[in-house]
BALOBA-1460 file (C-alpha; in Angstrom, 3 decimals):
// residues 318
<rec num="1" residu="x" x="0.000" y="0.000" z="0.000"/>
<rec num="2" residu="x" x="1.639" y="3.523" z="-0.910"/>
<rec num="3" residu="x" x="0.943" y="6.620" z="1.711"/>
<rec num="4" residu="x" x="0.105" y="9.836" z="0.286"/>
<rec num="5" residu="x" x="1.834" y="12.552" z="1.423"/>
<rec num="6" residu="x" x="0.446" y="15.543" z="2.925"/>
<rec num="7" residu="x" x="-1.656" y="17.956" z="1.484"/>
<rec num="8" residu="x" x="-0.179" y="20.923" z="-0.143"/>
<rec num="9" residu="x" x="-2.531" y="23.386" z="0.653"/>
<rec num="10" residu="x" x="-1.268" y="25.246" z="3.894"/>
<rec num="11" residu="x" x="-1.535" y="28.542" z="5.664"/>
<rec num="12" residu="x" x="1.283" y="31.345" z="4.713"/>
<rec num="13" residu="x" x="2.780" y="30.319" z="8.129"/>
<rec num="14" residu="x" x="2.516" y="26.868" z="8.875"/>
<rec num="15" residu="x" x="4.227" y="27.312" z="12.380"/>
<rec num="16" residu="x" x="3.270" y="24.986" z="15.514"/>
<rec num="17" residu="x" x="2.368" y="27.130" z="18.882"/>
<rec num="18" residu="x" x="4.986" y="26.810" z="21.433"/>
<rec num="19" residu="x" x="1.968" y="24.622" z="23.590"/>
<rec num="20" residu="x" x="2.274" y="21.595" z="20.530"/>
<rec num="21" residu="x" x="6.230" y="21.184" z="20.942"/>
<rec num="22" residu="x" x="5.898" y="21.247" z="25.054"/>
<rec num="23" residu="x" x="2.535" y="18.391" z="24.171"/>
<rec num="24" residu="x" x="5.122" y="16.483" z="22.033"/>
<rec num="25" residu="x" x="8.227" y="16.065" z="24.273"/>
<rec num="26" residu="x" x="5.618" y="14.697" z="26.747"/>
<rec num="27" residu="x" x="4.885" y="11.417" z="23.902"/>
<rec num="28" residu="x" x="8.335" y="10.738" z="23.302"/>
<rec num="29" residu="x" x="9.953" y="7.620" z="24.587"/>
<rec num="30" residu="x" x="13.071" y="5.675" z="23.391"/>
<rec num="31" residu="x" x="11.423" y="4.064" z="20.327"/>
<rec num="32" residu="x" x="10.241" y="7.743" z="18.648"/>
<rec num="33" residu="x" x="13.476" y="9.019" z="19.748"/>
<rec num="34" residu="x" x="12.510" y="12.734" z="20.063"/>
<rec num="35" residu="x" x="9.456" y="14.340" z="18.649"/>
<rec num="36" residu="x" x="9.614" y="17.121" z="16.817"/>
<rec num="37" residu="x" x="6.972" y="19.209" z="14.918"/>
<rec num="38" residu="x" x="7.310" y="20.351" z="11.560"/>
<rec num="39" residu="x" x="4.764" y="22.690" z="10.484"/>
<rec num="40" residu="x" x="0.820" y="22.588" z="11.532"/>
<rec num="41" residu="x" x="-1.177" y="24.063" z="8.533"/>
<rec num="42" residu="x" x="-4.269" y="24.589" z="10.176"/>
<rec num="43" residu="x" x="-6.070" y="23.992" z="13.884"/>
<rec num="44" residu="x" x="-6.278" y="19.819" z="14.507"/>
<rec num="45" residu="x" x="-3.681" y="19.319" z="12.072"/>
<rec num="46" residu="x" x="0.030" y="18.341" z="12.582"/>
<rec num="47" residu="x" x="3.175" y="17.053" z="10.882"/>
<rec num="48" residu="x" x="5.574" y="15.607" z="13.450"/>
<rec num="49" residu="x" x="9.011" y="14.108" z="13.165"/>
<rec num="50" residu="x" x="10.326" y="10.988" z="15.004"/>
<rec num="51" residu="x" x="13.595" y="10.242" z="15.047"/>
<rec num="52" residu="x" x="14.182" y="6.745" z="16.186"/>
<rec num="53" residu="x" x="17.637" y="5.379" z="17.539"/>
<rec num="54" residu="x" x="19.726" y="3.960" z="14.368"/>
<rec num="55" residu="x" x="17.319" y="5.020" z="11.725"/>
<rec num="56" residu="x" x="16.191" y="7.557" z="9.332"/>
<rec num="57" residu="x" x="13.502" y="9.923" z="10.513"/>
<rec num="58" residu="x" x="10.101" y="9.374" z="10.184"/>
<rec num="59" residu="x" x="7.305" y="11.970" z="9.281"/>
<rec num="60" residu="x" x="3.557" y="11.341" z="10.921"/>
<rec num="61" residu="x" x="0.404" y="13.534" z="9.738"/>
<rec num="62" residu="x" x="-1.140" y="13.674" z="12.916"/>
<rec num="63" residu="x" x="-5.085" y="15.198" z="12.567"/>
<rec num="64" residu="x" x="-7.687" y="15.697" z="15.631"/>
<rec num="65" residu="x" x="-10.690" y="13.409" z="14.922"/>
<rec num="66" residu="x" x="-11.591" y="10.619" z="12.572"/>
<rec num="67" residu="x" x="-10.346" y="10.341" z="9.018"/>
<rec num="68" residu="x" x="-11.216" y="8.001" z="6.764"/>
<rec num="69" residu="x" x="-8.666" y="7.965" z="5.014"/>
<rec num="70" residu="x" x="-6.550" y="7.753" z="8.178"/>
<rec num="71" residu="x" x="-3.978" y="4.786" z="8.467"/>
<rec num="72" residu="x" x="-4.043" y="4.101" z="12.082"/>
<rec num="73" residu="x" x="-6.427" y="5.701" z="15.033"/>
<rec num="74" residu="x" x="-4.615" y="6.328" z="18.059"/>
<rec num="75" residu="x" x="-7.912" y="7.760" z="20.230"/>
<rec num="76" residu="x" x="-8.901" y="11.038" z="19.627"/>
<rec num="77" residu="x" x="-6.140" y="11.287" z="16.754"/>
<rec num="78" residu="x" x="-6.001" y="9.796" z="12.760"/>
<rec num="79" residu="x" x="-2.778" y="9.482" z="12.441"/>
<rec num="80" residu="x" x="-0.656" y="8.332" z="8.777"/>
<rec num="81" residu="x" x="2.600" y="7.754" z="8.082"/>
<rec num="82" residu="x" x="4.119" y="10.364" z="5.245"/>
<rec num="83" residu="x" x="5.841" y="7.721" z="2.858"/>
<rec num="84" residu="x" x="6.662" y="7.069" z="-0.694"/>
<rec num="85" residu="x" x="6.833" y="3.401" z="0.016"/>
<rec num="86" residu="x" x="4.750" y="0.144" z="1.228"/>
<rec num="87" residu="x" x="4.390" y="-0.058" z="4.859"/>
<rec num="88" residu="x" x="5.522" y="-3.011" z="4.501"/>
<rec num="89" residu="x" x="9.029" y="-1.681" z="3.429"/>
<rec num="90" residu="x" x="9.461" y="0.093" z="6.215"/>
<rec num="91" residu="x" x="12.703" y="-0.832" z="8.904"/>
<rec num="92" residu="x" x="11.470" y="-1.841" z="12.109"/>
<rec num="93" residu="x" x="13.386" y="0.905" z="14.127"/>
<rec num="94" residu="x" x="10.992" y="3.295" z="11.926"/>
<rec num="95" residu="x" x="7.840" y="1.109" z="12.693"/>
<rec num="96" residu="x" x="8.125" y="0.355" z="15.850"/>
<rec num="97" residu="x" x="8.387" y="4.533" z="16.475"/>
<rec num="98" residu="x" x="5.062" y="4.788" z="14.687"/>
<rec num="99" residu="x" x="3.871" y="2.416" z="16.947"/>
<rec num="100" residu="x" x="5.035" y="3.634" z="19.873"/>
<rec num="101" residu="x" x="3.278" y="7.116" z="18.905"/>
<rec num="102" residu="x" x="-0.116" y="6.296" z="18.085"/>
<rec num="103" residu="x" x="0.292" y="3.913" z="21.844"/>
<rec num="104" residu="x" x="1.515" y="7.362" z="23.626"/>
<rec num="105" residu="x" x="-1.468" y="9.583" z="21.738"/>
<rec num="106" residu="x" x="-4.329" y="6.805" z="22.597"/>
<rec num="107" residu="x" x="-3.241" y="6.667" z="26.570"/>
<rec num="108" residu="x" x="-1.986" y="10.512" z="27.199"/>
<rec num="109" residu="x" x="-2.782" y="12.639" z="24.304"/>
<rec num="110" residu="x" x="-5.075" y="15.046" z="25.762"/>
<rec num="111" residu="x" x="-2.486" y="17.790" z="26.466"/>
<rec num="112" residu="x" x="-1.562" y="17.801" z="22.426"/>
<rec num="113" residu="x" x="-5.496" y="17.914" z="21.474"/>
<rec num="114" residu="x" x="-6.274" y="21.163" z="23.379"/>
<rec num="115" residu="x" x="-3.053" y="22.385" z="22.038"/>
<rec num="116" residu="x" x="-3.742" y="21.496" z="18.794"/>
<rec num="117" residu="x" x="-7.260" y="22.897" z="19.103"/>
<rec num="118" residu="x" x="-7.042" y="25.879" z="21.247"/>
<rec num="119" residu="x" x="-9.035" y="29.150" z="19.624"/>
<rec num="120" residu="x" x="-6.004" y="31.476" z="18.533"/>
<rec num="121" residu="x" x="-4.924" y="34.820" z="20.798"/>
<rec num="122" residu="x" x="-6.518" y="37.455" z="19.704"/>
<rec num="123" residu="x" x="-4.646" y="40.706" z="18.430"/>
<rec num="124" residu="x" x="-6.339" y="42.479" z="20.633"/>
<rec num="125" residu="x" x="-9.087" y="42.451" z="23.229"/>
<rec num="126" residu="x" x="-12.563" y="42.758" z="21.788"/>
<rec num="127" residu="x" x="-14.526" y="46.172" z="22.102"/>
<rec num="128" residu="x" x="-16.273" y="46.393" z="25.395"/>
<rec num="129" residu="x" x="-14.567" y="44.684" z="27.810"/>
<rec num="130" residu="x" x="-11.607" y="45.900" z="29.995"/>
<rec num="131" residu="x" x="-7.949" y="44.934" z="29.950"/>
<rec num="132" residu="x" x="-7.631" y="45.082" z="33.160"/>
<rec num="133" residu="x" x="-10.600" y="42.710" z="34.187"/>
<rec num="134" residu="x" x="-9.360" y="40.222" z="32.050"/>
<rec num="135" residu="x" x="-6.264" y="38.111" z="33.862"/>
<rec num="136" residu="x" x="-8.779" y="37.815" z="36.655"/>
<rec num="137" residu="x" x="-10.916" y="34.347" z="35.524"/>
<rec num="138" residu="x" x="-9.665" y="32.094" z="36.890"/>
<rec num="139" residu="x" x="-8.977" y="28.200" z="34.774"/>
<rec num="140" residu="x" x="-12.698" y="26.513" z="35.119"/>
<rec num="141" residu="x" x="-12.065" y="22.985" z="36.676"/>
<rec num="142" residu="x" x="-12.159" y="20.070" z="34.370"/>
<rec num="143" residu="x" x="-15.514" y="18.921" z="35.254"/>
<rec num="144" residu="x" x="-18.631" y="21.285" z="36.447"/>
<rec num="145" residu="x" x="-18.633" y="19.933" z="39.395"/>
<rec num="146" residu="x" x="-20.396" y="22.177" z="41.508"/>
<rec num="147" residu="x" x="-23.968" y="21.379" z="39.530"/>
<rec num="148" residu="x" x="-23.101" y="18.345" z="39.085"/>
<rec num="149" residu="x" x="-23.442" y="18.222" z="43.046"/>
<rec num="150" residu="x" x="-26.469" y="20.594" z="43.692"/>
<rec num="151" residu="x" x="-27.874" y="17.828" z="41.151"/>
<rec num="152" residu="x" x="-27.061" y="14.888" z="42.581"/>
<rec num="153" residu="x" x="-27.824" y="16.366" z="46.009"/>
<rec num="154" residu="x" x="-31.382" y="17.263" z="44.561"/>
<rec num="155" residu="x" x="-31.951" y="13.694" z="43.271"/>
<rec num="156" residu="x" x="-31.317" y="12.224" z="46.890"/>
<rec num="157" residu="x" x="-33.765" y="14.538" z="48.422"/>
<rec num="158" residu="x" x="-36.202" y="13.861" z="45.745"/>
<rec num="159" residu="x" x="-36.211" y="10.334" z="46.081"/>
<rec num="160" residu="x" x="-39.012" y="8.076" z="47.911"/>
<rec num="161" residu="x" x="-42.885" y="7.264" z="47.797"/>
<rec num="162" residu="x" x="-44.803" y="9.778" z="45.078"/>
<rec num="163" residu="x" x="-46.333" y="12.854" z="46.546"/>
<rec num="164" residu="x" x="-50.034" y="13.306" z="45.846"/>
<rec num="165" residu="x" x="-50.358" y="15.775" z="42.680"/>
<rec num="166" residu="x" x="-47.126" y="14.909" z="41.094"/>
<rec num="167" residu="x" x="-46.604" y="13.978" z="37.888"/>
<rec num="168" residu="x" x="-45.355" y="10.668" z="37.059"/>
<rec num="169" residu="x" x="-41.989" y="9.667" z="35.794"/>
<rec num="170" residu="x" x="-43.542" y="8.175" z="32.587"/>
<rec num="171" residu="x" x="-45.425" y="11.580" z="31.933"/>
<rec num="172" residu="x" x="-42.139" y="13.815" z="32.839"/>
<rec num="173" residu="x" x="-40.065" y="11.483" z="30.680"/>
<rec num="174" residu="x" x="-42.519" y="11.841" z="27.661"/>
<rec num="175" residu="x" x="-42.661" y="16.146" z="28.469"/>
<rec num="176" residu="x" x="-38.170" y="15.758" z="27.957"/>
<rec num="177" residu="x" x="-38.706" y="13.781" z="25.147"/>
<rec num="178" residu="x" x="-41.234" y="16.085" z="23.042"/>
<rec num="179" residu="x" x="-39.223" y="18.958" z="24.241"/>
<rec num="180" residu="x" x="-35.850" y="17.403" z="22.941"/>
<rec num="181" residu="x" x="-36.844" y="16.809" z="19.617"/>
<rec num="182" residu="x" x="-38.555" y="20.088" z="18.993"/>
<rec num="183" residu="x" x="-35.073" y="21.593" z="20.051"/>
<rec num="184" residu="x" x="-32.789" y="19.749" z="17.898"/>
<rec num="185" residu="x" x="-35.134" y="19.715" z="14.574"/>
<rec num="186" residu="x" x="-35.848" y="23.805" z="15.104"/>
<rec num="187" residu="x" x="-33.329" y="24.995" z="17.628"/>
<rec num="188" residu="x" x="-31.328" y="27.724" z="15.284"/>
<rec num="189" residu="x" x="-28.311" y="25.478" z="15.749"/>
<rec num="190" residu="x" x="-26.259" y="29.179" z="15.678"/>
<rec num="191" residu="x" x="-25.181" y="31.580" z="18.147"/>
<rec num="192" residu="x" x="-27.829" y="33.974" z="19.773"/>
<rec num="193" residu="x" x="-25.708" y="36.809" z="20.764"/>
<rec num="194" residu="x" x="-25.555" y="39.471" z="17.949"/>
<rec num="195" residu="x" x="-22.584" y="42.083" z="17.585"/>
<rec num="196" residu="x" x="-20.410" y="39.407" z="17.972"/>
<rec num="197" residu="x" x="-20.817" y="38.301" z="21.270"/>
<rec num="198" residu="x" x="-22.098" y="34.527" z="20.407"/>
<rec num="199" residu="x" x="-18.443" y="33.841" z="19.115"/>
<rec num="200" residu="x" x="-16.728" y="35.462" z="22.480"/>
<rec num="201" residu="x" x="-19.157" y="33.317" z="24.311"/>
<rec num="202" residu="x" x="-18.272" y="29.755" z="22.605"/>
<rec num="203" residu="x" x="-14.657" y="31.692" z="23.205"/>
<rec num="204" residu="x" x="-14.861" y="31.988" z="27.143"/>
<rec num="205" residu="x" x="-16.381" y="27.975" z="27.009"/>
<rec num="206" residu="x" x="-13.647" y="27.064" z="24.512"/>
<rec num="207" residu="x" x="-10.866" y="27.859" z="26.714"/>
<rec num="208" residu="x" x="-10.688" y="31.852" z="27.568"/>
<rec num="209" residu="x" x="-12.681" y="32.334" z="30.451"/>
<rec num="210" residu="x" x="-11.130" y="35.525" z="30.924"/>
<rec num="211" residu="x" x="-13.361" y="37.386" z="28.316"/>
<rec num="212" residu="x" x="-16.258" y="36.784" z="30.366"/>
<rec num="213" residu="x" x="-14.957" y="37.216" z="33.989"/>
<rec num="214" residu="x" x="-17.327" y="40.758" z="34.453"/>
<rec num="215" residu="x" x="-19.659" y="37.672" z="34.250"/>
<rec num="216" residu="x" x="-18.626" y="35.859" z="36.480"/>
<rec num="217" residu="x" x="-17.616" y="32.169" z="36.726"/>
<rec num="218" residu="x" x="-20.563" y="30.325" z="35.900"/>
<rec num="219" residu="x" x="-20.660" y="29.974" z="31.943"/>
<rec num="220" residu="x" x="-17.272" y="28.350" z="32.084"/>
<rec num="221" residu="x" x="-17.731" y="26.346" z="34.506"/>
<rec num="222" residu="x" x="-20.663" y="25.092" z="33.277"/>
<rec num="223" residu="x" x="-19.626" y="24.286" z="29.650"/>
<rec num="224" residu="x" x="-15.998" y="24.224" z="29.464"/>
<rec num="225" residu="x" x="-16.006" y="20.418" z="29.748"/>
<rec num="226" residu="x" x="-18.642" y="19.881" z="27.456"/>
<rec num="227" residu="x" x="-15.992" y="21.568" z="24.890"/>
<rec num="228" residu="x" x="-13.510" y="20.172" z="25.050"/>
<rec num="229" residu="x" x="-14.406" y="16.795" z="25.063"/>
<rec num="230" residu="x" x="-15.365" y="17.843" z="21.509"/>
<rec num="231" residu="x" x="-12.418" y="19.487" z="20.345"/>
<rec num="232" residu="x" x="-13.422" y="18.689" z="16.605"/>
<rec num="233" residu="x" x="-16.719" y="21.050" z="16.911"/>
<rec num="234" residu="x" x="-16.830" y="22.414" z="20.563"/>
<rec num="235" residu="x" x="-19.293" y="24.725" z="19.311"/>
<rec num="236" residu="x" x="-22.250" y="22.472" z="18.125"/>
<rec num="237" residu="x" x="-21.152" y="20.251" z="21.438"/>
<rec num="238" residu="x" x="-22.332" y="23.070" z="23.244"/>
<rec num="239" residu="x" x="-25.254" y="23.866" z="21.391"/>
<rec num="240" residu="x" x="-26.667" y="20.267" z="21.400"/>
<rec num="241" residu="x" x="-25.941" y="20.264" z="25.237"/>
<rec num="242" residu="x" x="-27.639" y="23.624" z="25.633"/>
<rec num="243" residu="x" x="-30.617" y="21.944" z="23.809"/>
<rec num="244" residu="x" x="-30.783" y="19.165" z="26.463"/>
<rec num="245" residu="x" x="-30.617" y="21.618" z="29.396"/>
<rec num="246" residu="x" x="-33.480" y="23.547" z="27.188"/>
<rec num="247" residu="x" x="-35.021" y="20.161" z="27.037"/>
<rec num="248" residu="x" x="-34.926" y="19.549" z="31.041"/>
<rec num="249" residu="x" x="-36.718" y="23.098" z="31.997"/>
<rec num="250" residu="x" x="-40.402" y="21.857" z="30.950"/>
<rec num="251" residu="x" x="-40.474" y="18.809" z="33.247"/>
<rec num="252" residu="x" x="-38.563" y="20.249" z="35.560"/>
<rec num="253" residu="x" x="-41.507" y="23.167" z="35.876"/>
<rec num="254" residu="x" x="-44.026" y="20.296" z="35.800"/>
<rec num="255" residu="x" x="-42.233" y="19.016" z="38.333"/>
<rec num="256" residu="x" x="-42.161" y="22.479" z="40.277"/>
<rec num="257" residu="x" x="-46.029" y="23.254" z="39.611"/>
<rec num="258" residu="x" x="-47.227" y="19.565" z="41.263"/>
<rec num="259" residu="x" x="-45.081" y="19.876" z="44.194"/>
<rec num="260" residu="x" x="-46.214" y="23.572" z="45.541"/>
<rec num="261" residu="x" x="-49.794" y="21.688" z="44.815"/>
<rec num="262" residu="x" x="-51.062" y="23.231" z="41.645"/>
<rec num="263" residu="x" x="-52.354" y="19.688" z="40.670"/>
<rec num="264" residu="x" x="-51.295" y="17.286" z="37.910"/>
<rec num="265" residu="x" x="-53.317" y="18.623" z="35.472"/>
<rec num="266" residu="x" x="-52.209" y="22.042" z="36.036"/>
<rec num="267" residu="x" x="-48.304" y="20.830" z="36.271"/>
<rec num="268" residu="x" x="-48.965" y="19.089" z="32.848"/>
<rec num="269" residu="x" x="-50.337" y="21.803" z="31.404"/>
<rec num="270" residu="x" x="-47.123" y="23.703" z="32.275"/>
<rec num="271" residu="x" x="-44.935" y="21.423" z="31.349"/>
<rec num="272" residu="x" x="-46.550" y="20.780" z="28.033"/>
<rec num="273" residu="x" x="-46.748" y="24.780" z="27.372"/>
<rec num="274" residu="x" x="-42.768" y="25.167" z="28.135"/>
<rec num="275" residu="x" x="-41.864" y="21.772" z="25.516"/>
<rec num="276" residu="x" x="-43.679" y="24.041" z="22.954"/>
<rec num="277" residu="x" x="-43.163" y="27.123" z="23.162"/>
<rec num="278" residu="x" x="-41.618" y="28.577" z="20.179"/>
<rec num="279" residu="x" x="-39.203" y="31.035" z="21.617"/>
<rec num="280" residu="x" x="-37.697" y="28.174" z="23.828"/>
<rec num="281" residu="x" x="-37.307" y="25.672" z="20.868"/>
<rec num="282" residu="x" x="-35.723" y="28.258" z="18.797"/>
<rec num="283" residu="x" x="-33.323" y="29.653" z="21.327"/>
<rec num="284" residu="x" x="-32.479" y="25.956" z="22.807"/>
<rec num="285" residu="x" x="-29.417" y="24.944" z="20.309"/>
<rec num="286" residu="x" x="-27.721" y="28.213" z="20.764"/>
<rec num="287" residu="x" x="-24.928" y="29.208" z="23.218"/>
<rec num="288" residu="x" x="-27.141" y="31.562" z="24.951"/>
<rec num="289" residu="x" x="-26.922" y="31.584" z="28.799"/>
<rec num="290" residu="x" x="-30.787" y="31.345" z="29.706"/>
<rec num="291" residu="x" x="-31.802" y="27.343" z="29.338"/>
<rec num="292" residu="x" x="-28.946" y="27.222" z="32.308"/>
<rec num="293" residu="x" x="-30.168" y="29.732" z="34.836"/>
<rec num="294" residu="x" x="-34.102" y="28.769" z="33.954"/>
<rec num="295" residu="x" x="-32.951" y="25.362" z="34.585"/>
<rec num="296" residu="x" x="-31.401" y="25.988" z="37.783"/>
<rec num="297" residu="x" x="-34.044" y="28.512" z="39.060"/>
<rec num="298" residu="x" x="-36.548" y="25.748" z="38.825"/>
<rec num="299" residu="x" x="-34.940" y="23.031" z="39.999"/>
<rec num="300" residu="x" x="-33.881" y="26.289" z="42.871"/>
<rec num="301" residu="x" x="-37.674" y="26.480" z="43.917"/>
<rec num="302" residu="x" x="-38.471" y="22.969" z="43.629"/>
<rec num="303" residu="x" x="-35.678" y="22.069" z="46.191"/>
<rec num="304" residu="x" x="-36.571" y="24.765" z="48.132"/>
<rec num="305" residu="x" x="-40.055" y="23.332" z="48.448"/>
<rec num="306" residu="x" x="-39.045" y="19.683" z="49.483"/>
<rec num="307" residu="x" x="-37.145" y="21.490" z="51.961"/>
<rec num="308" residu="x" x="-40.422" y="23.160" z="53.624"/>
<rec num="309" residu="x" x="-42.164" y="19.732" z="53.100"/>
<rec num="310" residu="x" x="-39.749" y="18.038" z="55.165"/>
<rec num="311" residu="x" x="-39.354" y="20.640" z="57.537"/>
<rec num="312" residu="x" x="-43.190" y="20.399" z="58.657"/>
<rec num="313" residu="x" x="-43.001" y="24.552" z="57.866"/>
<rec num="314" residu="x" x="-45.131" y="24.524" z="54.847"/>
<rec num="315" residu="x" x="-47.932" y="22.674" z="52.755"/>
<rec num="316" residu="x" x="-48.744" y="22.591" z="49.654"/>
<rec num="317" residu="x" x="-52.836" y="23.522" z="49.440"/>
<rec num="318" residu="x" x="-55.080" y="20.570" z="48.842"/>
């Protein structure tokens, strides 16, 4: 089988970040030899050099994400040997350091995909926000764990025998599931935010949380993760999971309106009115920051009202 070489089509400057050669010296072992990059033409692609002990070097197009025309996967990475051979042709030494690569990439080659897919620096700070607030965001964690623990917290005080007036499960699960395809087949699948904001949004998710930090620590910390586990296209990743949370507010409100004892039918109602209303399915799919706080100002209440229950300071009316 001969390997095609890389593409010619590349940027003007084809030069790797400084973050991409610090990623690389991490893979190297004593069968690449050392790792050096040649030239990245664009963001998720890479042309690396091994050079393995006693042989000649060995150039790898390394791309984040599935190829099919890749000739190995090595996890989040398609990765192909640049040849003008058979593979089978190949000296072990030079092999064996391909090998070795696409082994290092699969176990510990997270540090090289956010390098390789970081959003560039900007020339300068966009119009509107203040130097001097900027360098004071701090990194959001790797995982939003703070509402991932209000949540789970929520869930154990939820659970035990069905209050009177409360939806079912069956009925709250049907609610999500109307409202979760109306998102994703008419959600506008775009950014909200006009004047250019919806980019600096996906921007402070993507990995600058210091363009929003007069906003406070919330947005990235609530979708940084979801992001970057999609380096390929953080930005619909974040739109599809913004179209869940979208999803969650009408049975969540359901949920609300039975347990301050509005009745089922009347929780229904709501919950069926939220799944379908029109602004909500539009704006669902979008980066925008409201499915998020509706979410958690519902789920707020309706915590705050199993909290009376148990307390003995408050009933809801019969």
């Amino acid at each position: 089988m001969t390997l095609l070489a890389v593409p010619a089509v590349a940027e003007a400057d084809g030069r790797c970040a400084e973050p991409v050669a610090t990623a690389l010296q991490t893979l190297a072992d004593d069968l690449t030899g050392p790792i050096t990059p040649r030239f990245c033409p664009r963001a998720g692609l890479l042309v690396v050099r091994l050079a393995p002990p006693g042989a000649l070097p060995l150039d790898v197009e390394v791309t984040v994400g599935a190829q099919p025309s890749a000739f190995r996967s090595a996890g989040a990475f398609s990765l192909a040997p640049i040849l003008d051979a058979s593979w089978s042709d190949v000296p072990a030494p030079q092999a064996s350091a391909f090998e070795s690569l696409a082994s290092s990439l699969s176990a510990r080659g997270g540090e090289l995909s956010r390098a390789l897919t970081a959003p560039p620096s900007l020339v300068s700070e966009p119009p509107g926000l203040l130097p001097e607030f900027l360098p004071t965001a701090p990194p959001p964690s790797e995982l939003p764990w703070i509402p991932l623990a209000a949540l789970l917290l929520l869930v154990a005080a939820s659970r035990g025998p069905s209050r009177p007036g409360l939806p079912s499960r069956a009925e709250l699960l049907l609610i999500f599931g109307v409202a979760l395809g109306l998102r994703l087949a008419l959600g506008l699948w775009g950014p909200l935010h006009v004047n250019g904001q919806g980019p600096l949004w996906l921007l402070g998710a993507w990995g600058r949380p210091e363009l929003l930090a007069t906003y406070g620590p919330g947005y990235p910390e609530s979708f940084t993760a979801i992001a970057r586990a999609f380096p390929g296209a953080p930005d619909r990743a974040l739109f599809a999971a913004n179209a869940l949370i979208a999803a969650l507010v009408a049975p969540a409100a359901a949920w609300l309106a039975g347990a301050l004892g509005h009745g089922r039918g009347a929780a229904l109602l709501a919950g069926v009115v939220l799944a379908c209303d029109p602004v909500m399915v539009l704006t669902g799919a979008t980066e925008s920051y409201y499915p998020v706080i509706l979410l958690a100002v519902v789920l707020a209440a309706g915590a705050t009202a199993l909290a009376s229950q148990a307390e003995g300071r408050w009933r809801p009316a019969a």
